[in-house]
C-alpha positions in Angstrom: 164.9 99.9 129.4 161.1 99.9 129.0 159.0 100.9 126.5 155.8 102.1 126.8 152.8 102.3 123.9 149.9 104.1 124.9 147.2 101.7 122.9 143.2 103.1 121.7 140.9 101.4 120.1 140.3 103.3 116.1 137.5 105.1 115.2 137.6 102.9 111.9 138.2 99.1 114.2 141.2 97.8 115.7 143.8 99.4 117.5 146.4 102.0 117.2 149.3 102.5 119.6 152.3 104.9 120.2 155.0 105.0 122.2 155.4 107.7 125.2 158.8 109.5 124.6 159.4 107.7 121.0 158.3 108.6 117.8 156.7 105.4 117.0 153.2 104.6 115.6 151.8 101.3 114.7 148.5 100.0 114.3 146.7 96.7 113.4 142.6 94.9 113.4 143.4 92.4 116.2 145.3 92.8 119.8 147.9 89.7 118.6 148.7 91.7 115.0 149.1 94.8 117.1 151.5 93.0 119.4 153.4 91.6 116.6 153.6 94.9 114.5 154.6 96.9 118.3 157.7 94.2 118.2 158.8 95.3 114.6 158.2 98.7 115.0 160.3 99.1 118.2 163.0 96.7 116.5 163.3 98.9 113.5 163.3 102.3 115.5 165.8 100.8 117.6 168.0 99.2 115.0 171.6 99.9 115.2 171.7 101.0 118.7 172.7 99.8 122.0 169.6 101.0 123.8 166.9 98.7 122.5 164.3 98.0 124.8 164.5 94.9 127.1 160.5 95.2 128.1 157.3 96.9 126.0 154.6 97.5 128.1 151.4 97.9 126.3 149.5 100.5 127.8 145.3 100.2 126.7 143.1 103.5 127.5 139.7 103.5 126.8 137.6 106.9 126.8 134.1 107.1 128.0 131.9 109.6 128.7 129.2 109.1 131.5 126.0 111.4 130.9 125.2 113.0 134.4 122.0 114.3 134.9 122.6 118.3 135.8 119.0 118.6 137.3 
């Protein structure tokens, strides 16, 4: 099994991630706390069952919006 996070950067800094079809959240300042606090999160969700994640893909979208000139 996989796990997907879909990961933003936050309005306030840093990063916040959740996971698609889980209800995790996690978030952290720095891409290597984020990937550390994904780990624990997943483990903790997870804990106690037999479907734990073998992969967790981390997913990074980042919004922009292009002015187009409507003359």
């Amino acid at each position: 099994m996989e796990l997907v996070f879909e990961v933003r950067e936050a309005e306030e800094g840093g990063y916040v991630a959740k996971a698609l079809g889980h209800a995790i959240f996690t978030e952290a300042e720095t891409w290597e706390d984020l990937r550390e606090n994904v780990r624990e999160a997943a483990s903790l969700h997870f804990d106690g069952t037999t479907d734990r994640p073998k992969l967790i893909q981390l997913h990074f979208v980042k919004d922009e919006l292009i002015l187009v000139d409507a003359a």
